[in-house]
TIRO-2110 file (N, C-alpha, C; in Angstrom, 1 decimal):
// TIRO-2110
22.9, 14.4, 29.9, N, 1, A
21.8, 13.6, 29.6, CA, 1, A
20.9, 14.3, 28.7, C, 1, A
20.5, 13.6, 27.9, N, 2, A
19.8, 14.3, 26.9, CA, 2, A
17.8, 14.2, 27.4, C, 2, A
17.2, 15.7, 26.8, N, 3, A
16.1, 15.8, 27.5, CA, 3, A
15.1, 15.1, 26.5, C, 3, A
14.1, 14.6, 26.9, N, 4, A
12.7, 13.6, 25.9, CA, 4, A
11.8, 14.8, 25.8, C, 4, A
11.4, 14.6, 24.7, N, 5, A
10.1, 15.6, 23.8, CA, 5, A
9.0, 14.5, 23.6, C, 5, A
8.0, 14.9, 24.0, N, 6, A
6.8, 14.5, 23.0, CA, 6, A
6.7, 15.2, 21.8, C, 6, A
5.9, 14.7, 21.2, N, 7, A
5.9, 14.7, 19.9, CA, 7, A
4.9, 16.3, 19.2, C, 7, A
4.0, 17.0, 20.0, N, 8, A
3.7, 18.3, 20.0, CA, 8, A
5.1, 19.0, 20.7, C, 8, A
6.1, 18.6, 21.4, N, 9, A
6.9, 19.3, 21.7, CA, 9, A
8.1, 20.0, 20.6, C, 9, A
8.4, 18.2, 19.8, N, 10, A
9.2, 18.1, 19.1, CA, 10, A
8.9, 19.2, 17.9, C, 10, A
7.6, 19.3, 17.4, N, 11, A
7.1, 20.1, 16.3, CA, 11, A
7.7, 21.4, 16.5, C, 11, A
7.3, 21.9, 17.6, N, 12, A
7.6, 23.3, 18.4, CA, 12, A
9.8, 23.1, 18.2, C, 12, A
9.8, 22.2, 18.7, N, 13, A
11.4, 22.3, 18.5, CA, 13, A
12.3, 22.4, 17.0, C, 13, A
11.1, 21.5, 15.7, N, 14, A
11.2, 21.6, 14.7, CA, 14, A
11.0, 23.0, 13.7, C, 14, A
10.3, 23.7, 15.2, N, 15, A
9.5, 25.4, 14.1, CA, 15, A
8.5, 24.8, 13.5, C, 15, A
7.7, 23.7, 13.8, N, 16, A
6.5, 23.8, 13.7, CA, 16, A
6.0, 23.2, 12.5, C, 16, A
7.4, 22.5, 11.7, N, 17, A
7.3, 21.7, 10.5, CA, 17, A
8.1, 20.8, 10.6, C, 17, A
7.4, 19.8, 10.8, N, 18, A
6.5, 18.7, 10.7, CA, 18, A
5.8, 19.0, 12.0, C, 18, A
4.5, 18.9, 11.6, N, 19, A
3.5, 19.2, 12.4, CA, 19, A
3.6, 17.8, 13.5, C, 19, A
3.1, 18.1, 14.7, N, 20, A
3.1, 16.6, 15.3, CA, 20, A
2.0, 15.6, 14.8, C, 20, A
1.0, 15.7, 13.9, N, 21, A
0.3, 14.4, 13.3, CA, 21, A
1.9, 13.9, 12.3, C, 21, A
2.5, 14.6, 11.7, N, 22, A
3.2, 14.0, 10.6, CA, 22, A
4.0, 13.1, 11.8, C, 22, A
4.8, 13.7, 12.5, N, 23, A
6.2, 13.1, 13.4, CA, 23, A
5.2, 11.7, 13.6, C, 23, A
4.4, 11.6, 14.6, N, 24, A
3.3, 10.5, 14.9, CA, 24, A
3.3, 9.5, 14.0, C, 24, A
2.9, 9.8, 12.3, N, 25, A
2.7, 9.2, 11.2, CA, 25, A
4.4, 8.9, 11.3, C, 25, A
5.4, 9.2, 11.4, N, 26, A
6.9, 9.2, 11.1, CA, 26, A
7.1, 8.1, 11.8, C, 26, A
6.3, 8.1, 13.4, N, 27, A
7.6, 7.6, 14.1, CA, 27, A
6.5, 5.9, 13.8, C, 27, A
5.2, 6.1, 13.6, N, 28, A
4.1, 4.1, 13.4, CA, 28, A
5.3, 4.1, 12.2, C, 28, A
5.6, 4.2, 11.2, N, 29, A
6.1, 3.8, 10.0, CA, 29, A
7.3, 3.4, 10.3, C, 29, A
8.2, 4.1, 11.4, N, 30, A
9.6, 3.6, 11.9, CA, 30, A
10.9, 4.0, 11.7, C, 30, A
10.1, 5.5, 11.0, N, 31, A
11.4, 6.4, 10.4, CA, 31, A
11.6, 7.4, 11.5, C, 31, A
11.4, 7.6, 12.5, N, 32, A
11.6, 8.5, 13.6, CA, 32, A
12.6, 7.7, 14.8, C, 32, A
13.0, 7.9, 15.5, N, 33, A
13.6, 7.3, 16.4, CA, 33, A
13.1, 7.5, 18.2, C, 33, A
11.9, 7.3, 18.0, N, 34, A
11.4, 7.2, 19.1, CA, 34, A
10.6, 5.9, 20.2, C, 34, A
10.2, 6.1, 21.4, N, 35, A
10.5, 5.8, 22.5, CA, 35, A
9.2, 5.9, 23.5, C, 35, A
8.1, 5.0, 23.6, N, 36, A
7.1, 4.8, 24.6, CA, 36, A
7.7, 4.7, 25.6, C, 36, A
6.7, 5.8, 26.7, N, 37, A
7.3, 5.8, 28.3, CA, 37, A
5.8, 6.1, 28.8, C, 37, A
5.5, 4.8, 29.7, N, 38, A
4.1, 4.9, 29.4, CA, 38, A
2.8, 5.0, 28.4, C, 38, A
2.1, 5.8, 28.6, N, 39, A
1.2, 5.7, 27.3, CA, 39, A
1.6, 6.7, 26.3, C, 39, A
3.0, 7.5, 26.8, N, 40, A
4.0, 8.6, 26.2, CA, 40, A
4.6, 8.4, 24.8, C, 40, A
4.6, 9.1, 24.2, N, 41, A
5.4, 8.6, 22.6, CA, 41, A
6.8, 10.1, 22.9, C, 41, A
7.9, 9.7, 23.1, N, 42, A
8.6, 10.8, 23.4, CA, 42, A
9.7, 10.6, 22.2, C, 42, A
10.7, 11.3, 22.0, N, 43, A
12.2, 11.3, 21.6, CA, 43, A
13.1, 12.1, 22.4, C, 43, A
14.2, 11.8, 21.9, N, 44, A
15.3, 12.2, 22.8, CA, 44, A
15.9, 13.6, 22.0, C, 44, A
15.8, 14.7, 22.4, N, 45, A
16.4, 15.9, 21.9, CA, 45, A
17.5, 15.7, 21.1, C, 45, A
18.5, 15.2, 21.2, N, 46, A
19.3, 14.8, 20.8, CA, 46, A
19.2, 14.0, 19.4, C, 46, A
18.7, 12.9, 19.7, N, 47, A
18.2, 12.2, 18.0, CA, 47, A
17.3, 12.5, 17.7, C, 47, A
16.7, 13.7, 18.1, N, 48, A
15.8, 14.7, 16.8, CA, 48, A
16.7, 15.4, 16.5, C, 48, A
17.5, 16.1, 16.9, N, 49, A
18.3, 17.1, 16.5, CA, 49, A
18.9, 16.5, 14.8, C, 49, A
19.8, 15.2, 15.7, N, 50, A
20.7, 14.6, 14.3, CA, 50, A
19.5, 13.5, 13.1, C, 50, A
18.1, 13.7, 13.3, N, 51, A
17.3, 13.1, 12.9, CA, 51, A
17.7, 14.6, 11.6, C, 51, A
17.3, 15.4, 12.4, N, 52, A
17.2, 17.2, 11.4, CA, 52, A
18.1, 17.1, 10.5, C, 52, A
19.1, 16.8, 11.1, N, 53, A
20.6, 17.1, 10.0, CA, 53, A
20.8, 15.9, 9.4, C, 53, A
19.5, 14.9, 9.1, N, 54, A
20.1, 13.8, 8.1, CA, 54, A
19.8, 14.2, 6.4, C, 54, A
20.7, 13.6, 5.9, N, 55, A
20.6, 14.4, 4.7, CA, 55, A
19.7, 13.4, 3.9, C, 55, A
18.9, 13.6, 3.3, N, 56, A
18.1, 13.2, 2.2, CA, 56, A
16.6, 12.7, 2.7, C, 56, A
16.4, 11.9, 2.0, N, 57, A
14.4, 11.3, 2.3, CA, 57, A
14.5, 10.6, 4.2, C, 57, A
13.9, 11.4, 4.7, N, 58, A
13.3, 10.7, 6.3, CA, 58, A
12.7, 9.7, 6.0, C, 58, A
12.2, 9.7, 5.1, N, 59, A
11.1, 7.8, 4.8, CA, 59, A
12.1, 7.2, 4.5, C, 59, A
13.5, 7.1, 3.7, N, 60, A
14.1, 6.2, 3.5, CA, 60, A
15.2, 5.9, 4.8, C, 60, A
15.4, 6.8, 6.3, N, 61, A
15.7, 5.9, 7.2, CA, 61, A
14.6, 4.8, 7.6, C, 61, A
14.9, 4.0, 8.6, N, 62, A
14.6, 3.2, 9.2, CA, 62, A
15.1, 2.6, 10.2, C, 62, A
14.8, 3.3, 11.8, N, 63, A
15.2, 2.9, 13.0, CA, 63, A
14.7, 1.1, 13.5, C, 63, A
15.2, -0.1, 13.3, N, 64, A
15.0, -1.2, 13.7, CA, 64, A
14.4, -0.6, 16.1, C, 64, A
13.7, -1.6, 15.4, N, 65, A
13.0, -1.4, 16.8, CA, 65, A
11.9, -0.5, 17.5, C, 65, A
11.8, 0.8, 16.4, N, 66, A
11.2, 2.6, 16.8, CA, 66, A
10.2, 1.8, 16.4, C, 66, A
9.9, 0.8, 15.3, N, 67, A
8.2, 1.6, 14.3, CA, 67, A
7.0, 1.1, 15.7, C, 67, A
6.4, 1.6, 15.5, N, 68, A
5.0, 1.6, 16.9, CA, 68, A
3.8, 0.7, 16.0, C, 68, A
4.3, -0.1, 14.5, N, 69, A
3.3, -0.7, 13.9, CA, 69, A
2.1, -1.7, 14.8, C, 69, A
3.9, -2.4, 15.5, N, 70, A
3.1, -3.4, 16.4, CA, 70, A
3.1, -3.1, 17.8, C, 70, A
2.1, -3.1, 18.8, N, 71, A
2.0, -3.0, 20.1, CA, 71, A
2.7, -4.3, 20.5, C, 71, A
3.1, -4.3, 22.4, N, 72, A
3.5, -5.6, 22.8, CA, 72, A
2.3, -6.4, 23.0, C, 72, A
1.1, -5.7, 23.0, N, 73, A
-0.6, -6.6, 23.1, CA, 73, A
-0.7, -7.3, 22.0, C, 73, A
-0.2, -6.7, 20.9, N, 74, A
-0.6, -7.4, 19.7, CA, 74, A
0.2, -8.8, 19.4, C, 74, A
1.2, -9.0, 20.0, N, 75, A
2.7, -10.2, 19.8, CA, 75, A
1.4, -11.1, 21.2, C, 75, A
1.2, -10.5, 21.7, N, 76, A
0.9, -11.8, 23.2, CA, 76, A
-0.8, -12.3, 22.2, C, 76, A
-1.4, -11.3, 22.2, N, 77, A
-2.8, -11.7, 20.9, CA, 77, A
-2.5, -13.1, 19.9, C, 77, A
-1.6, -13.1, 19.2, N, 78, A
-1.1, -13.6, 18.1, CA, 78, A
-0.6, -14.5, 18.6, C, 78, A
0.2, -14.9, 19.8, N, 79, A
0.4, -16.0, 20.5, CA, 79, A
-0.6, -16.8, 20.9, C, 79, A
-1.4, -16.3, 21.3, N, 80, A
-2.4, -17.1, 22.7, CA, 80, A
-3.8, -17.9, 21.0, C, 80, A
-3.7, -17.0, 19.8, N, 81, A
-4.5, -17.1, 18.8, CA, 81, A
-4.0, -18.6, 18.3, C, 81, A
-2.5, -18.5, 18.4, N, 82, A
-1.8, -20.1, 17.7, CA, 82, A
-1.9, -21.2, 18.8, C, 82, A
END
């Protein structure tokens, strides 16, 4: 089973580049592949790892379902508004 990092963790596991504001900035945009657990913004050791070894622009992935743009408050907001 693979272990979860927060996002100051993950930095530390990166050597410290990308700083954890950038990964943060990475993972609202949707290019990170991470995972709220609680009020937790974590990743899975594992798909940071193979995040590291992707070859080319990290802005040009895009994990369907990671970006943190929209909260689940914001979808019930926007309902209850229509």
């Amino acid at each position: 089973m693979s272990q979860f990092l927060t996002m100051p963790e993950a930095a530390v596991h990166c050597g410290g580049v990308p700083s954890p504001e950038t990964l943060y900035r990475l993972a609202r945009e949707g290019h990170l592949p991470v995972r709220r657990i609680g009020r937790r913004l974590v990743i899975s050791e594992r798909l940071l790892d193979e995040w590291i070894d992707s070859v080319g622009d990290v802005r040009a992935t895009e994990y369907p379902g990671a970006s943190l743009k929209e909260r689940p408050t914001d979808f019930l907001k926007r309902e209850q508004a229509s």
